[in-house]
N, CA, C and O atoms as a printed pandas DataFrame, in Angstrom:
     atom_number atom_name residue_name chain_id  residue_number  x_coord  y_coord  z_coord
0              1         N          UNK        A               1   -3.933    9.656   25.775
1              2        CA          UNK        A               1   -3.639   10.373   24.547
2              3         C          UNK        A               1   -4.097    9.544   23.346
3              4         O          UNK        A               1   -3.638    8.403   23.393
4              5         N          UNK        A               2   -4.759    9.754   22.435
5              6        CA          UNK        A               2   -5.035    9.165   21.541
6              7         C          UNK        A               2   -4.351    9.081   20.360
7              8         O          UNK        A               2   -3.914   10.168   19.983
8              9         N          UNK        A               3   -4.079    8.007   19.547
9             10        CA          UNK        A               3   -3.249    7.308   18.510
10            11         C          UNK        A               3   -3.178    8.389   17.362
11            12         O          UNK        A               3   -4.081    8.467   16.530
12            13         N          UNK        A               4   -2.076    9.219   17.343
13            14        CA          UNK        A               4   -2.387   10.009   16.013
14            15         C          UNK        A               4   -1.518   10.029   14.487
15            16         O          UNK        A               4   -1.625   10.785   13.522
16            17         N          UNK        A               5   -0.706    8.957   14.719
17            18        CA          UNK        A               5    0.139    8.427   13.452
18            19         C          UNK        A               5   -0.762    8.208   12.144
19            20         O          UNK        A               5   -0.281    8.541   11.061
20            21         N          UNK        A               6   -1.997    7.682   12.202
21            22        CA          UNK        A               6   -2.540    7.372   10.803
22            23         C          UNK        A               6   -3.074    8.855   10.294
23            24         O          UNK        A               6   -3.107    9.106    9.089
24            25         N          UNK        A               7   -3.550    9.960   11.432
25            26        CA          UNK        A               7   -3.737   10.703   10.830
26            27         C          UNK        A               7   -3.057   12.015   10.300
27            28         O          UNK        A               7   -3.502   12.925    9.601
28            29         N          UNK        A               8   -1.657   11.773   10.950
29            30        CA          UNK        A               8   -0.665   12.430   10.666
30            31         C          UNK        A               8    0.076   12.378    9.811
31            32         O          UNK        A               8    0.563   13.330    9.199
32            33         N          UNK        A               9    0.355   10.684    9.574
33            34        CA          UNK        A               9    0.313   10.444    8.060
34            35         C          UNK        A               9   -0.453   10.725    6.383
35            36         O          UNK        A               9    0.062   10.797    5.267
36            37         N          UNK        A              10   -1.533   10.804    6.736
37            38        CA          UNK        A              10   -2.542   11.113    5.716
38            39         C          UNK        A              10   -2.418   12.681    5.908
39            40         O          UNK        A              10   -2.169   13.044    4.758
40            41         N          UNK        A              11   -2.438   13.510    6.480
41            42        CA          UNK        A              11   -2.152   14.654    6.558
42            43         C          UNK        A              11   -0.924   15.147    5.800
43            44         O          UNK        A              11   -0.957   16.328    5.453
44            45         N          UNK        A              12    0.263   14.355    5.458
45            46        CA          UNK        A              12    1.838   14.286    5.198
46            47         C          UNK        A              12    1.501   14.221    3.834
47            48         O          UNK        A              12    1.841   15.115    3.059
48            49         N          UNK        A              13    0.708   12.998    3.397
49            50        CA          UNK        A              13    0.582   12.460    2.094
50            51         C          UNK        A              13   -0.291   13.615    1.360
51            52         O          UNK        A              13    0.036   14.178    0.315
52            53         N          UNK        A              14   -1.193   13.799    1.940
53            54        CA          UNK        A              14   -2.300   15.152    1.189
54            55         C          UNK        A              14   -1.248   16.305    0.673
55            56         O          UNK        A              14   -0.997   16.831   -0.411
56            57         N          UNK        A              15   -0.860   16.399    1.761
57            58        CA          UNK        A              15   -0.080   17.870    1.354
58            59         C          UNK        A              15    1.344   17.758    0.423
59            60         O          UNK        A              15    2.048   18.635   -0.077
60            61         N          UNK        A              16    1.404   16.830    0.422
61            62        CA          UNK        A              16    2.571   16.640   -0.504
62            63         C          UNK        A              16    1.720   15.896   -2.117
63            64         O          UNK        A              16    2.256   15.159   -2.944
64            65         N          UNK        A              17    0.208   16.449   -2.118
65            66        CA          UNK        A              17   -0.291   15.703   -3.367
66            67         C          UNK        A              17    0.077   13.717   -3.256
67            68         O          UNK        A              17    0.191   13.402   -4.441
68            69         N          UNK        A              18    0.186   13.018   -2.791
69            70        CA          UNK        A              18    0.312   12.095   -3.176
70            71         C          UNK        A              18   -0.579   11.086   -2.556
71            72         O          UNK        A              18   -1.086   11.023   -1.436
72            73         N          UNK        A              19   -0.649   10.000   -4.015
73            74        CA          UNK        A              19   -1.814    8.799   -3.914
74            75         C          UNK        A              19   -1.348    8.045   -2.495
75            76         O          UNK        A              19   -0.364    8.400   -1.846
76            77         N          UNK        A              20   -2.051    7.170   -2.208
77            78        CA          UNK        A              20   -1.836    6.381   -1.484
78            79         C          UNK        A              20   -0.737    5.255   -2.270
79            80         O          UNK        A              20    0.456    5.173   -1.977
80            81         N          UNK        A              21   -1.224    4.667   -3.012
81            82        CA          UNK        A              21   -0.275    3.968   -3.980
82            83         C          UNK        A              21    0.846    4.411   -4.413
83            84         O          UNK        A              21    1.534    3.509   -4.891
84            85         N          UNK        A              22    1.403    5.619   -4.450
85            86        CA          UNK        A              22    2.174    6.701   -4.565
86            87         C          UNK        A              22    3.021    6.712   -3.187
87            88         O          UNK        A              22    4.224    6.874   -3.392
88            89         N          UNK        A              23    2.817    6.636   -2.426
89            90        CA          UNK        A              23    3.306    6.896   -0.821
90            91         C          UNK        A              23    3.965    5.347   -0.457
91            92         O          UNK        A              23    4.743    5.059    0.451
92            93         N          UNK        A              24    3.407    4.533   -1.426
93            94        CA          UNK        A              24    3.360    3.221   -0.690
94            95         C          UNK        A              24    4.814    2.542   -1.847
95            96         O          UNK        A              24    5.685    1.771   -1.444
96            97         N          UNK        A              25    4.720    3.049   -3.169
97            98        CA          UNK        A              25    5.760    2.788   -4.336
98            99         C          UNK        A              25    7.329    3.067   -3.343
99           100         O          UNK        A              25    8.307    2.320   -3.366
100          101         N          UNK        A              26    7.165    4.546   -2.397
101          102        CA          UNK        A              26    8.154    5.696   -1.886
102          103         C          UNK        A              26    8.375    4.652   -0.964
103          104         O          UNK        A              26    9.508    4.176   -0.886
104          105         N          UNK        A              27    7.624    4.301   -0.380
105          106        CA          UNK        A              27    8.350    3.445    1.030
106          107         C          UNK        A              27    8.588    1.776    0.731
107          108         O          UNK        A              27    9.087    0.978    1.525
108          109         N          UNK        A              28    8.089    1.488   -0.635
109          110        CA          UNK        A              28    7.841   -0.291   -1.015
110          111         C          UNK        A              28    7.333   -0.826    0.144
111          112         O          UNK        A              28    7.904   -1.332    1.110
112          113         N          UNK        A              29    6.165   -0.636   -0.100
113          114        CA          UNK        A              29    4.866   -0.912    0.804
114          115         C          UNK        A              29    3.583   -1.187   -0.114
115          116         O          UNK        A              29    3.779   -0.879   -1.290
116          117         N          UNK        A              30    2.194   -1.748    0.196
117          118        CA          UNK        A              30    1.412   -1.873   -0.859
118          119         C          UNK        A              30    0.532   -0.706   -0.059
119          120         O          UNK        A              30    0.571   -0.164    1.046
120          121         N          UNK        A              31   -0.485   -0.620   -1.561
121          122        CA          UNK        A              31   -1.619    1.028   -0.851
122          123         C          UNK        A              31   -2.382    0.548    0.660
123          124         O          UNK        A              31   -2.461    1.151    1.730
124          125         N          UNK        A              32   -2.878   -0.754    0.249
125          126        CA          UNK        A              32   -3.244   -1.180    1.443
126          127         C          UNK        A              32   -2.801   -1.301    3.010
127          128         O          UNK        A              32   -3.326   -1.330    4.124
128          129         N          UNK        A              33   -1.322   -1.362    2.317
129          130        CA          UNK        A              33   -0.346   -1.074    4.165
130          131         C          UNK        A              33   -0.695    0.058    4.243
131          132         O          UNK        A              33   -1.258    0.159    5.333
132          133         N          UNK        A              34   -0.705    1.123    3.670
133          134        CA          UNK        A              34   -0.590    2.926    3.715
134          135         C          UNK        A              34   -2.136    2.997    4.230
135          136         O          UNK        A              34   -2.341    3.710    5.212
136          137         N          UNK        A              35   -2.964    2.480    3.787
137          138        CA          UNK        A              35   -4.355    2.280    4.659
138          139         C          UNK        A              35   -4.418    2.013    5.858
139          140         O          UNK        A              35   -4.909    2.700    6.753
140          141         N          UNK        A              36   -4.010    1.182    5.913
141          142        CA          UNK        A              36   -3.925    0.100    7.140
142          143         C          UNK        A              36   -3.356    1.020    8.241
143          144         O          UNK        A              36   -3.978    1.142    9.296
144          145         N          UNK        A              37   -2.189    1.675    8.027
145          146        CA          UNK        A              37   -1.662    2.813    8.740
146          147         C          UNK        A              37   -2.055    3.929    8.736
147          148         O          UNK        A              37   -1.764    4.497    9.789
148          149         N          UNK        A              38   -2.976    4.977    7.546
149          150        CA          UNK        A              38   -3.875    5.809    7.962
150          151         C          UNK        A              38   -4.966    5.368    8.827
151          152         O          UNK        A              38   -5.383    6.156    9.676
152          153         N          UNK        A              39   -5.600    3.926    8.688
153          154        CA          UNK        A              39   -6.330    4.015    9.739
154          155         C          UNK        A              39   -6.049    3.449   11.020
155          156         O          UNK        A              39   -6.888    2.806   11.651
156          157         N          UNK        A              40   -5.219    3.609   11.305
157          158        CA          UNK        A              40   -4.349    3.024   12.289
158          159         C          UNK        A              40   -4.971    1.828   13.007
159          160         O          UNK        A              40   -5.521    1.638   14.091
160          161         N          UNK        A              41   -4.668    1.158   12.012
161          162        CA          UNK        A              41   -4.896   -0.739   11.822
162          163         C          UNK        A              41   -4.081   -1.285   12.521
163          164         O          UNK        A              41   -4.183   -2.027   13.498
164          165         N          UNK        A              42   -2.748   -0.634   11.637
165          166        CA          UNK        A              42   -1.652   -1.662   12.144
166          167         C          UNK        A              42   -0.556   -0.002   12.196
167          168         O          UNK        A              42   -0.952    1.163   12.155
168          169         N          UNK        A              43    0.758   -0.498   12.290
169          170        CA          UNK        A              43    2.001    0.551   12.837
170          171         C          UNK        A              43    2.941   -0.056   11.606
171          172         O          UNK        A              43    2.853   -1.130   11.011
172          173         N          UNK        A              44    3.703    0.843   11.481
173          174        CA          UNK        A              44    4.807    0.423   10.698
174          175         C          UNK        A              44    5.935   -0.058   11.367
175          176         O          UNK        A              44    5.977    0.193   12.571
176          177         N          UNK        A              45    6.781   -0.636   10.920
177          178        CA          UNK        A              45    7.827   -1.291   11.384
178          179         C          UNK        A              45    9.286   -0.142   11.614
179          180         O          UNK        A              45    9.959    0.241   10.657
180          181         N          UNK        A              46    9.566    0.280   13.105
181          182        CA          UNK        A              46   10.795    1.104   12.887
182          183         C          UNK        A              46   11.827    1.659   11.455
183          184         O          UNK        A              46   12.290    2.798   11.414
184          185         N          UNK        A              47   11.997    0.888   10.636
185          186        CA          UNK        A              47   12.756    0.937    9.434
186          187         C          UNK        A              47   11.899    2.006    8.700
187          188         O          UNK        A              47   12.337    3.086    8.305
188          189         N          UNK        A              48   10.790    1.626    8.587
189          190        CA          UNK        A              48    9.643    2.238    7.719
190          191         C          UNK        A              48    9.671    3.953    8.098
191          192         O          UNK        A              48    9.990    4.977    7.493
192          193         N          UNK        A              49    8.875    3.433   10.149
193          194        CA          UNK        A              49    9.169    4.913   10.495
194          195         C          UNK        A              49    9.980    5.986   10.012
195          196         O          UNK        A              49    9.636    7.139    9.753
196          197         N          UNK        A              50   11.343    5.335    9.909
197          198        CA          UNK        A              50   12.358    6.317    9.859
198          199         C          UNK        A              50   12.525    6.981    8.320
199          200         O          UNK        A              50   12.986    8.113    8.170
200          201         N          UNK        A              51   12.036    6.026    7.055
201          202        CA          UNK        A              51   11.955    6.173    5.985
202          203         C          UNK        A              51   10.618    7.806    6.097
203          204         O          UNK        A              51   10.835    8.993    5.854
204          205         N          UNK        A              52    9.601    7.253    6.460
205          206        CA          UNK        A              52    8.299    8.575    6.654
206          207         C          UNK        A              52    9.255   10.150    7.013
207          208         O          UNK        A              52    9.272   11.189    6.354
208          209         N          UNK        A              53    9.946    9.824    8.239
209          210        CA          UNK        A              53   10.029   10.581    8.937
210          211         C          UNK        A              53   11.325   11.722    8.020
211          212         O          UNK        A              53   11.383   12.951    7.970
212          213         N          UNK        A              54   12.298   10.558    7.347
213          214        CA          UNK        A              54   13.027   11.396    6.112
214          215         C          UNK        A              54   12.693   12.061    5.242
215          216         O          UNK        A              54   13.197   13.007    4.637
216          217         N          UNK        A              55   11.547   11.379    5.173
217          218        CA          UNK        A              55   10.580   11.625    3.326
218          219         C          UNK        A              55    9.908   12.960    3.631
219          220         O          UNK        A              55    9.997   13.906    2.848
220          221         N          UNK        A              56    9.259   13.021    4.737
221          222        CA          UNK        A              56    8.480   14.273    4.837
222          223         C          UNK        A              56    9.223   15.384    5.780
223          224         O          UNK        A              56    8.750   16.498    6.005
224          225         N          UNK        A              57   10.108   15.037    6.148
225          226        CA          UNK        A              57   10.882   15.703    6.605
226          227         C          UNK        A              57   10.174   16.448    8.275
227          228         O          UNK        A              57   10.302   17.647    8.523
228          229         N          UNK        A              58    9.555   15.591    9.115
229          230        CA          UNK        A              58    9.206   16.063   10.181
230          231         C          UNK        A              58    9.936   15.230   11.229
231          232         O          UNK        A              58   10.750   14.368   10.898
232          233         N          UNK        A              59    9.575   15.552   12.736
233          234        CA          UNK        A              59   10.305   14.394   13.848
234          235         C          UNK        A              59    9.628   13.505   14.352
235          236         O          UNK        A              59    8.474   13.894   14.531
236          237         N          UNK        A              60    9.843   12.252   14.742
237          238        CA          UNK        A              60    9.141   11.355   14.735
238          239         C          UNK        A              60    7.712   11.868   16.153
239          240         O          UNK        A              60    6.564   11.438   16.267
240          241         N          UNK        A              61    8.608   13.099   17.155
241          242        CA          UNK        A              61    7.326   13.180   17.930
242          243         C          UNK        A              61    6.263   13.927   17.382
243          244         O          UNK        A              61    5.348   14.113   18.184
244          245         N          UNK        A              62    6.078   14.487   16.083
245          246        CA          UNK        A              62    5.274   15.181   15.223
246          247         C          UNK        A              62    4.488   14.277   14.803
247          248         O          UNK        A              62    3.288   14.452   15.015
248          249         N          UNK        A              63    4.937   13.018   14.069
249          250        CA          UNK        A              63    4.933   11.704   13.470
250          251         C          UNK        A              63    3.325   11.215   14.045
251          252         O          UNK        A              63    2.260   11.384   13.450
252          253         N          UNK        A              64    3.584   10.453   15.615
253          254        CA          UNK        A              64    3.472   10.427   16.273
254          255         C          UNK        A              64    2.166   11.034   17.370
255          256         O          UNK        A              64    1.516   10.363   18.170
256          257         N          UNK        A              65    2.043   12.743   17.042
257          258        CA          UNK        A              65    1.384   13.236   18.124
258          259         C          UNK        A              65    1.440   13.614   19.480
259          260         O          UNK        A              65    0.548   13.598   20.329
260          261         N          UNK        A              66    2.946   14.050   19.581
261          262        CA          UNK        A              66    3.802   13.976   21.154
262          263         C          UNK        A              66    4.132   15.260   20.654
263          264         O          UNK        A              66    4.633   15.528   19.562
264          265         N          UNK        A              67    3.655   16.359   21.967
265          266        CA          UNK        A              67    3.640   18.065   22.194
266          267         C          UNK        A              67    5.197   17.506   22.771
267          268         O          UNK        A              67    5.464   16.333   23.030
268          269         N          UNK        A              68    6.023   18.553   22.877
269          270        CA          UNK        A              68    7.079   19.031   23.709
270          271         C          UNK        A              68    6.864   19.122   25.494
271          272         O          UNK        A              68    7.751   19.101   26.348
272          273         N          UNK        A              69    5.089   19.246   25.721
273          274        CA          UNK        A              69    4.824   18.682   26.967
274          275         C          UNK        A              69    4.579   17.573   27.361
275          276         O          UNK        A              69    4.462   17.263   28.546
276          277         N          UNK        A              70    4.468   16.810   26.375
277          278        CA          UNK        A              70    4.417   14.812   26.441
278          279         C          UNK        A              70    6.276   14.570   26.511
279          280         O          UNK        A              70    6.840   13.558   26.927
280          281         N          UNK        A              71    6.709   15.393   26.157
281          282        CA          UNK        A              71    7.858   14.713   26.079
282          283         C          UNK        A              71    8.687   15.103   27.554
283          284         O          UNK        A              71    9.297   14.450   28.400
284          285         N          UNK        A              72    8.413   16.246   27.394
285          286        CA          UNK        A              72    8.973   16.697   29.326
286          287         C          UNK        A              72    8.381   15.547   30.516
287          288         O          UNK        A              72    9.027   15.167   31.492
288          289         N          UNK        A              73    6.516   14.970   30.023
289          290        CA          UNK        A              73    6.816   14.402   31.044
290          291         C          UNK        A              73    7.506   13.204   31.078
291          292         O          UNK        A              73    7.906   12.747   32.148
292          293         N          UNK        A              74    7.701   12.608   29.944
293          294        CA          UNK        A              74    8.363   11.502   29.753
294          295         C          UNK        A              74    9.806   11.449   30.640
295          296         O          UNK        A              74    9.914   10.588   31.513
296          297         N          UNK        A              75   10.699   12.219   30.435
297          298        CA          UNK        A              75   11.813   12.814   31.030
298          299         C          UNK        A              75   11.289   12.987   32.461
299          300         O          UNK        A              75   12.005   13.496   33.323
C-alpha cells in the first residue's frame, strides 16, 4: 500500500484554503515540517497526528489512507 499521509494532508490544507505556513502556525510547527510531511519526508509525531486529525475533522484511517477493507484485514 503506498504512503498516503502527505498527500492527504495537502489535500486537507487546500480545501480548507490554507498556506502551508498557515497550517504549520495551527499545529506550532514550521512550513517546512508541513513540507516535509506533504512530501512524506518525515511523519509527524502522534501528538501532532491527533492535533490534524481534530483540526480537519477526519479519522486518522482517512488521515492515513486505510479503506475499511485495510482495516478488516488488520482485525
Amino acid at each position: 500500500m503506498i504512503f498516503l499521509f502527505g498527500e492527504k494532508l495537502r489535500e486537507l490544507r487546500i480545501e480548507k484554503n490554507l498556506k502551508q505556513e498557515e497550517l504549520g502556525e495551527i499545529l506550532n510547527v514550521s512550513k517546512a515540517t508541513i513540507s516535509s510531511w506533504e512530501m512524506n519526508r518525515t511523519q509527524p509525531p502522534f501528538e501532532i497526528v491527533k492535533k490534524i486529525v481534530d483540526f480537519f475533522n477526519v479519522s486518522p484511517n482517512f488521515l492515513f489512507g486505510f479503506s475499511d477493507d485495510d482495516i478488516a484485514k488488520i482485525d
